[in-house]
N, C-alpha and C positions, 0 to 999 in steps of 0.2 A: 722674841727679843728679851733678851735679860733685864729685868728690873733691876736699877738697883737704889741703894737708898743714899740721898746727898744733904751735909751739911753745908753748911756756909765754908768751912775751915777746906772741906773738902773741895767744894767749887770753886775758890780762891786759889786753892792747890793746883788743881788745872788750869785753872789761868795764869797762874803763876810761871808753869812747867813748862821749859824754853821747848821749842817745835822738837831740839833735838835729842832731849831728854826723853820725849815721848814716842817717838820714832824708834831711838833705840829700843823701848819695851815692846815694840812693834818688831822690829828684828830680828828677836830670838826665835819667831813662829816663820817671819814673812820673807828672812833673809833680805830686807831692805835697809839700805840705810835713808839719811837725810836725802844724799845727794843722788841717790837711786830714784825717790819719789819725786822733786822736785827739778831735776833734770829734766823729766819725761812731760813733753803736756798732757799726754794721757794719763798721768798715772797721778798728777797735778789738780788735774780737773775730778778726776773722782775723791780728791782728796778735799776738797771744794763740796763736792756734791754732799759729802758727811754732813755741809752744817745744815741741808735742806732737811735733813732727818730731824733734827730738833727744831724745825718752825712750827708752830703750833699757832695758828692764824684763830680768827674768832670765827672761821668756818672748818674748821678741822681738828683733829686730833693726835692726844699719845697714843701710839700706834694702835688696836684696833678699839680703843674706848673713846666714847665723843663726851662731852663734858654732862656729865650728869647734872649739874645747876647751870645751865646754858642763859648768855646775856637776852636770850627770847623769854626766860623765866623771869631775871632778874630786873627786867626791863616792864615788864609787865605785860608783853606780848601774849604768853602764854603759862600755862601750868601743863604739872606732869599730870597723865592720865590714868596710872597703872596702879592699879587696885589689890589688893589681898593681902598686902603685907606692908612694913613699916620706911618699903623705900624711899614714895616719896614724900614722906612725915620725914624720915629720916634726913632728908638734905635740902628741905625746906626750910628744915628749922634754923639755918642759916639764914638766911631773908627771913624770919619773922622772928629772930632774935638778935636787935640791935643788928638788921641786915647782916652783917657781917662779924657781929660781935661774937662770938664762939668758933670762928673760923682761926685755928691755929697755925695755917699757912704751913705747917709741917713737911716735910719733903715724902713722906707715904704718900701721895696723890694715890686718889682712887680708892681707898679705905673707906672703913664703916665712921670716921669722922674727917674727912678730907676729903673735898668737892675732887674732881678729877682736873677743874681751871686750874687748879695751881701748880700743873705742873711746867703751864705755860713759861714762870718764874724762871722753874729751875733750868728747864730744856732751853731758856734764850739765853741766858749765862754760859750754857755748852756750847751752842751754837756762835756767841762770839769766840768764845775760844779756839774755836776752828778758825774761823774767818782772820784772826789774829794770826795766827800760824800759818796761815796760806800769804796771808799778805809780806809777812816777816820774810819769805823766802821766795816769795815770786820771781825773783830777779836770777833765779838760780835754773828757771826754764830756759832751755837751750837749742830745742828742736822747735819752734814753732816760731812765727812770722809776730810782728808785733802787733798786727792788728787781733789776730788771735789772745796773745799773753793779754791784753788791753779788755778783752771781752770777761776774763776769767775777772782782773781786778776790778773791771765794773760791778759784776754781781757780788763778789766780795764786798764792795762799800753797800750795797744795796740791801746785801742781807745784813749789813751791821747798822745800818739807820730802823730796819725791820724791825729787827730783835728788840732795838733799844726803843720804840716803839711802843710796840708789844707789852713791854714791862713799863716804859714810864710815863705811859697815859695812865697808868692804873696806882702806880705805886710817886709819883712824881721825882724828881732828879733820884739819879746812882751815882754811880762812877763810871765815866765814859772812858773805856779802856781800849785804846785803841794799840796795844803791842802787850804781850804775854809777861808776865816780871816773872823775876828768879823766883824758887822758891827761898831764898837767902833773904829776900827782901823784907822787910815785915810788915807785919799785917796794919797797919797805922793808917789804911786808907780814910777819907772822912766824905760825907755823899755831899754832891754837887747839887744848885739847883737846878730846876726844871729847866731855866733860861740857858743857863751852862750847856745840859744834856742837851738843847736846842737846836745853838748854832753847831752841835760835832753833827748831830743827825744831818739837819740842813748842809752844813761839808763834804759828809759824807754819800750825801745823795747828790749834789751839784757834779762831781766828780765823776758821780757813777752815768750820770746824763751825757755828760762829757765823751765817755767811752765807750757805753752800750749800743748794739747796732739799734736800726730801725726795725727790723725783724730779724730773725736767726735760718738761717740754713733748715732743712727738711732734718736732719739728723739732731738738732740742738731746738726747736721747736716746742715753746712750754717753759722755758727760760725766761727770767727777766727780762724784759725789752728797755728800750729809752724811754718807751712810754708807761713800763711800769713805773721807773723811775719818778719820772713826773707826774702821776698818778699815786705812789707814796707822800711828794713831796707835797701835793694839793692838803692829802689827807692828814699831813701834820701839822701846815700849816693854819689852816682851818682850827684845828684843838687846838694853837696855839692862841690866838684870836679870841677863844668863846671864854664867857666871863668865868670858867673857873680858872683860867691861866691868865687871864686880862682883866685882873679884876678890877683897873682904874679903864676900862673900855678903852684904851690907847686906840685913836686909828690906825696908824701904823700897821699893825699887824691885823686888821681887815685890806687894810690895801695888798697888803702881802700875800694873804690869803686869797684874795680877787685876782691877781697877778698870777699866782702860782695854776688857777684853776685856765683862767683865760689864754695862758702860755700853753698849756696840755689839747686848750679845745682847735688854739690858732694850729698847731703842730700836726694835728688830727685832719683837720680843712685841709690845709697845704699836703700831706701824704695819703690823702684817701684813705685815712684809718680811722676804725671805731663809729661808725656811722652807727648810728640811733635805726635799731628795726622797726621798720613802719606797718605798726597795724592799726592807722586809723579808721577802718574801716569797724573795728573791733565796737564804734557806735552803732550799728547798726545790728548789733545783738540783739534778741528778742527776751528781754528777761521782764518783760511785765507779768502779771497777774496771768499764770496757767500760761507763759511764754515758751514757745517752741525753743529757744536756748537755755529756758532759767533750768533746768537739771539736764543740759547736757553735759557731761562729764569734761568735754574740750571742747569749747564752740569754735568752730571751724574761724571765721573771722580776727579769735584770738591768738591763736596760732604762731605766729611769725612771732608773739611778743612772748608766748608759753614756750617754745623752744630754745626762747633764750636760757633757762631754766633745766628743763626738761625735755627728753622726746624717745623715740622711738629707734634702735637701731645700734648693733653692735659698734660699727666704726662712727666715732661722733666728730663734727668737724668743730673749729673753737667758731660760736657765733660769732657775728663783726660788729656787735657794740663790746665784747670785752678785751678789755688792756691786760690781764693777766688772772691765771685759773690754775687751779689744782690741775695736772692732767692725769695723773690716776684716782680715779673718784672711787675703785674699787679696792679696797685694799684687805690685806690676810685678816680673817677672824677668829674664831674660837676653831680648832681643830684643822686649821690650815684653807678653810670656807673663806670666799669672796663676802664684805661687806661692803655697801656702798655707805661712804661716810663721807661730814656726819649727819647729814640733814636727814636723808632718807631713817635713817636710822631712830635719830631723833623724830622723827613724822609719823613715822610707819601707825598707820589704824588698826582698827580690830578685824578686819577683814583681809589685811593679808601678812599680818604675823601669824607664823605657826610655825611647830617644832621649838620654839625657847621657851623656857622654864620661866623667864621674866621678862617678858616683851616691857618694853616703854614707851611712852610715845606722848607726845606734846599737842593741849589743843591750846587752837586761840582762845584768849578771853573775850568775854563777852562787852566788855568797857570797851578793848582796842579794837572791835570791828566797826566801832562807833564814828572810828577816823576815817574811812572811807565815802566818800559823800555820795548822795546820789549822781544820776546821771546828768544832771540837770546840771551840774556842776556847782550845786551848792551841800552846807554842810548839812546833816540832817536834821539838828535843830530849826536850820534856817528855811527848809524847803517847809510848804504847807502840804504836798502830794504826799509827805513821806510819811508811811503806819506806823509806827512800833508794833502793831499786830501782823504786818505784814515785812519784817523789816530783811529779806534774801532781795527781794524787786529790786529792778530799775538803779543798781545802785552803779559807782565806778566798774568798768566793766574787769579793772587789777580785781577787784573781788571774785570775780569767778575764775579767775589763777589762782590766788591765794588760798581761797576758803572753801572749803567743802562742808556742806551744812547738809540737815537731815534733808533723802529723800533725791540725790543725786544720784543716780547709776552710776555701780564703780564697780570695771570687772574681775571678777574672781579667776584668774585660768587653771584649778585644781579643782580635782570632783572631790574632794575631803574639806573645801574651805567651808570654816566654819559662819563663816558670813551667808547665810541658803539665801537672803533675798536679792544679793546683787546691787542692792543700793544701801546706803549710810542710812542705817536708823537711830537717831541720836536721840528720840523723844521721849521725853517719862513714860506717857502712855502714848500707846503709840494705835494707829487706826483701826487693829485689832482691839483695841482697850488690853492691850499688853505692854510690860515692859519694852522700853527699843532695847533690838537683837545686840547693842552696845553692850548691856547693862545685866547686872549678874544676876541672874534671877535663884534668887534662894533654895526655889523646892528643887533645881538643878543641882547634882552632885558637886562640887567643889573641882574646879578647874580652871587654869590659869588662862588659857584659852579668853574665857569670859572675865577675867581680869581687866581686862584692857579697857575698859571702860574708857570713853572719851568725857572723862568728871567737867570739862566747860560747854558740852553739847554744842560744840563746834571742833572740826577738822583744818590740818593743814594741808590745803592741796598740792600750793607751790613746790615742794619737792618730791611729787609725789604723781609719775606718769600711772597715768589710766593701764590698768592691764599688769601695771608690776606687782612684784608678792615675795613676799621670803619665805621658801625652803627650811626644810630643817635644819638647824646649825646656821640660821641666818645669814646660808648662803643666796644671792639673789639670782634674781631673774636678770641672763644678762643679754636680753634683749630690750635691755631700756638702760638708759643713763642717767644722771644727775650732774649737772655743772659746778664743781666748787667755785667757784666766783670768789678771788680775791679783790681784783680793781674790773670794773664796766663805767662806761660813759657817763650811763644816769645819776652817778653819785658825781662824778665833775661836774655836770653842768647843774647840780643842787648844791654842789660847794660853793661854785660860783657866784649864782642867784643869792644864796646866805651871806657870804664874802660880799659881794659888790651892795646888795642891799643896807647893809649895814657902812659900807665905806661909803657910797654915793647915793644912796636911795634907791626907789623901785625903776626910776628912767635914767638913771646915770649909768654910765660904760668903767672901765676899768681902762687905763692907758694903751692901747694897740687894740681893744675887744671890741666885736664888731655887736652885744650882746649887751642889753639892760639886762639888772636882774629880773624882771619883769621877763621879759623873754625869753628868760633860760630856760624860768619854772612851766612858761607856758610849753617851751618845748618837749617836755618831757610829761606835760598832761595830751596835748596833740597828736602825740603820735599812739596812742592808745585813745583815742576818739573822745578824749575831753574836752567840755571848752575851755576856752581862757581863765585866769582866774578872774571871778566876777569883781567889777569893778569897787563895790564898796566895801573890796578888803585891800586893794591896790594902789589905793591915793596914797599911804602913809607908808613907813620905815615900820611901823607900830605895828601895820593891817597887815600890813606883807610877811612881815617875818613871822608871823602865827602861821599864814597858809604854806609859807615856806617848810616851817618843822612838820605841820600837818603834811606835805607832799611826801617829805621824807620817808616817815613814818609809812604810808601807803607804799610810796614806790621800793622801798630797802627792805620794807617788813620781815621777819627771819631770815635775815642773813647775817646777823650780828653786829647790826650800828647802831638799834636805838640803844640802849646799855649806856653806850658811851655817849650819845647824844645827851641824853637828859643829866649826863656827869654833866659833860663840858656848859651845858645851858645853865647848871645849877639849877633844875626844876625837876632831880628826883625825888625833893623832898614834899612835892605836892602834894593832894588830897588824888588827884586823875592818877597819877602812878604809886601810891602806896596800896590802893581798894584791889578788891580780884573779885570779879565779877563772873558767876557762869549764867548761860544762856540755859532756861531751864522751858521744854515746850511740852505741852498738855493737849492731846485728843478732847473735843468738843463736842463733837458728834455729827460735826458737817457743816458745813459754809455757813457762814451768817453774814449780817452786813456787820458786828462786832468781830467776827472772827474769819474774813475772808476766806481763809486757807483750810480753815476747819479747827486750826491749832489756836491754842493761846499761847503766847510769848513773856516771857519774863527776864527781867535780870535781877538775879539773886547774888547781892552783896554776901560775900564766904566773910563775915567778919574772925574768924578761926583764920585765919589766910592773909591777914591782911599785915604788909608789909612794915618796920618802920624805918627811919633813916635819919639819919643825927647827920648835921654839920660835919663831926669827925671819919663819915664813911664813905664823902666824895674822894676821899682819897685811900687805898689800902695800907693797909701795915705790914712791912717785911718780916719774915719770922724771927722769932726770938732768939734761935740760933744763930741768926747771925750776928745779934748784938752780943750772947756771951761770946762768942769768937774773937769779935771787933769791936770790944765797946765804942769806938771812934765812929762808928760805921748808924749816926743815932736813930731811932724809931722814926715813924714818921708822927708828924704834929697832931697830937689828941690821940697817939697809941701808946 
């Protein structure tokens, strides 16, 4: 796919450039005109389909690169892992310098000083511009039935509440451009606020609910539905609510947010859609001390809730708690190779990259696996069973989705991998009184291979099926999958739970909701074999919404919401999210009643690492190109 490089002046240009203008330069190759594309529903809908090419979600990517400073880094979920050269120094030094203060938002994405996020910017500006041009001439389709023409303009409002989205949680108000101008016109636009950009989004998704079916035909399958719809509309209205946009706490827009979630869960009930996979049984895991599940690689019991994620098998069907998903997870890579992106990508261990020159890959930190509580259904401070010397046990059984720690069986299927034991060895020293097989051992010759170092001594397992591997050319194994997950249930009924707790408390309902927020959050700990949350975090609006963010956190982990979470809460600027913490573990020489496991455990503060965050970086700054362009068009507040 051709790079190519976009100003402001430039992107304005194409938003400017009436449908017909642009069609014509289409022409001279395609022998079409206006009334040639837009006549046809076929030829209409693929002209639609254009602006899916520039979505750039917070689980995906510019075509085959996934974001190199990903909101799991920035969020403090994880760090990069990959060793020998100055990559991930290289785009670090973004988050440890004034977070975001050396970040020039320049339209190079993917450069040696440009994160590859910011192409999300330029790509959703494209992307509307499409969508404006489909809609300008819809009325020009002539072969198709109205229920059909009515489905094309659905997804059309739906990718323009997206885009704008996309870009104005990050950057706050634009210009909501909902029809293409001349390019005669001039450049004099001035940015609107957030509340402005608000109700077009909200319009534009009410609309799109209006007209999207309930599901789509076998051939259209993978489309936006009604219920992504409103599964959008949850998710914006929710940012809309949290105190970095409500910053006088208005109810209002907690009601609104309770409303928009409890509308999507009542719609779900009534259509047998999105039902919550039930693996409560998944408590009955054996992860105690030396437990027959604690290193099995997928405990059978977890299953039903790991395949929402991941699994096994060429043909994958969409799980039934998700509302809307990438459905090509594999897409073109370097030399024309299948990559599955971006998570996989972003995950991939030391044991089954090989053939790249510069594998990456992401572990969790050692502070965030601290949110997961034990079994018991308390935090870990609060449990008295729980070790710090022993801290893999007995914990939320999501942990053994999510996290792959030293000492797991994980299979290799190449006789040249370079991982020879089969299992993740993550330890300093490890039961040999050797390096773990992670970590680059010096008197070994110089190769990237051993680069991969997982530098927080912990794995991401959640994207990442048992038995996968990448090939040379980071082509994969495509007898396993990866789900891109845009919208699933478990973030409804957490929008909810946050929405209503904040509007009515932990036992108050939302107008028509059959559901406290007390009961939302339980539901979505229940069904992975949690218990309730314990009652002396439950009596209050206060107690609840800690356990509420903490569920979050657990149940969303790498998939690209805390980032935005800790904006919209305004609590990135804490001490628990600026630290970066690795798990660092030491051979002992064998069991003791000090060292159960044989290992010692640590958490080693990176002060070299460690984040900071100004007041001025809950919000980004647009690039400086676009103000010389537009001086009208002003910085954002504190850039």
């Amino acid at each position: 796919m051709k790079k190519t490089k976009y100003t402001f002046i430039l992107i304005l240009a194409s938003l400017f450039i009436s449908c017909e203008d642009y069609l014509d330069n289409e022409q001279s190759f395609e022998s079409l005109d206006q009334t040639d594309v837009f006549s046809d529903i076929r030829l209409a809908t693929k002209y639609l389909d254009g602006a899916y090419t520039y979505l750039i979600s917070e689980v995906s990517a510019k075509s085959s690169a996934p974001d190199i400073l990903p909101g799991m880094t920035m969020s403090g979920e994880g760090y990069p892992g990959r060793m020998g050269n100055s990559v991930p120094q290289r785009y670090m030094s973004y988050a440890n310098s004034d977070y975001l203060g050396l970040m020039n938002l320049s339209p190079g994405a993917g450069t040696a000083t440009t994160p590859n996020f910011v192409s999300r910017y330029f790509e959703s500006w494209k992307g509307i511009r499409t969508v404006n041009s489909f809609l300008e001439n819809s009325d020009k389709i002539s072969n198709a039935s109205e229920e059909d023409v009515n489905g094309l303009i659905g997804q059309a409002h739906f990718l323009r509440a997206y885009f704008y989205h996309l870009i104005t949680k990050r950057h706050g108000g634009l210009v909501y451009l909902k029809e293409n101008l001349s390019l005669n016109e001039p450049l004099e636009r001035e940015r609107e606020t957030y509340a402005s950009n608000l109700a077009d989004m909200l319009e534009d998704l009410d609309l799109a609910i209006s007209l999207l079916p309930i599901a789509w035909e076998s051939e259209n399958v993978g489309r936006p539905t009604r219920g992504a719809a409103m599964a959008l509309k949850s998710r914006i209205t929710l940012f809309a609510a949290s105190p970095l946009v409500n910053t006088s706490n208005d109810q209002q827009p907690w009601i609104d947010a309770a409303t928009a979630a409890s509308d999507l869960i009542n719609y779900a009930n009534e259509n047998g859609l999105y039902n919550l996979v039930d693996a409560s049984s998944a408590n009955s895991i054996d992860v105690g001390h030396n437990g027959a599940d604690l290193f099995t690689p997928e405990p059978e019991a977890l299953l039903p809730y790991r395949n929402v994620f991941v699994g096994v098998g060429k043909s994958k069907t969409l799980p039934q708690e998700v509302i809307f998903m990438e459905v090509n997870d594999f897409t073109a890579g370097g030399g024309g190779t299948l990559v599955p992106l971006p998570r996989t990508y972003l995950t991939t261990g030391f044991d089954i990259a090989k053939g790249n020159n510069n594998p990456m890959n992401i572990g969790a930190l050692a502070n965030f696996i601290e949110k997961f509580e034990t079994k018991s259904g308390l935090p870990i401070e609060d449990d008295p069973s729980y070790n710090p010397q022993e801290p893999f046990i007995n914990r939320d059984p999501r942990f053994y989705n999510a996290i792959l720690f030293d000492g797991v069986p994980w299979t290799v299927t190449t006789a040249n991998a370079v991982n020879k034991s089969g299992a993740a060895d993550l330890a300093i020293v490890n039961e040999e009184g050797k390096l773990g097989l992670d970590i680059h051992d010096p008197a070994t010759p110089t190769n990237r291979f051993w680069q991969v170092k997982n530098t927080t001594g912990l794995r991401i397992r959640k994207w990442i099926p048992n038995g996968y591997y990448l090939t040379s050319g980071w082509k994969g194994h495509l007898d396993y999958y990866a789900n891109n997950i845009l919208f699933r249930m478990s973030e409804i009924y957490l929008n909810y739970a946050e929405a209503a707790n904040e509007a009515y408390g932990p036992g108050g309902t939302a107008p028509g909701a059959s559901l406290s927020a007390l009961d939302a959050v339980n539901k979505i700990r229940n069904r992975v074999g949690m218990p309730n949350v314990n009652a002396k975090y439950s009596g209050s609006k206060d107690g609840l919404r800690e356990r509420i963010r903490n569920e979050r956190a657990i149940e969303l982990c790498f998939e690209g919401f805390r980032y935005d979470d800790i904006r919209r809460w305004k609590t990135a600027h804490l001490e628990e999210n600026l630290k970066v913490e690795f798990l660092e573990m030491r051979w002992q020489g064998g069991e003791s009643e000090i060292y159960p496991s044989g290992f010692s455990y640590e958490n080693v503060e990176r002060t070299d690492l460690r984040k900071t965050f100004n007041e001025r970086n809950y919000w980004w700054p647009i690039p400086s190109s676009e103000i010389e362009a537009v001086p009208t068009f002003r910085q954002t507040d504190g850039w």
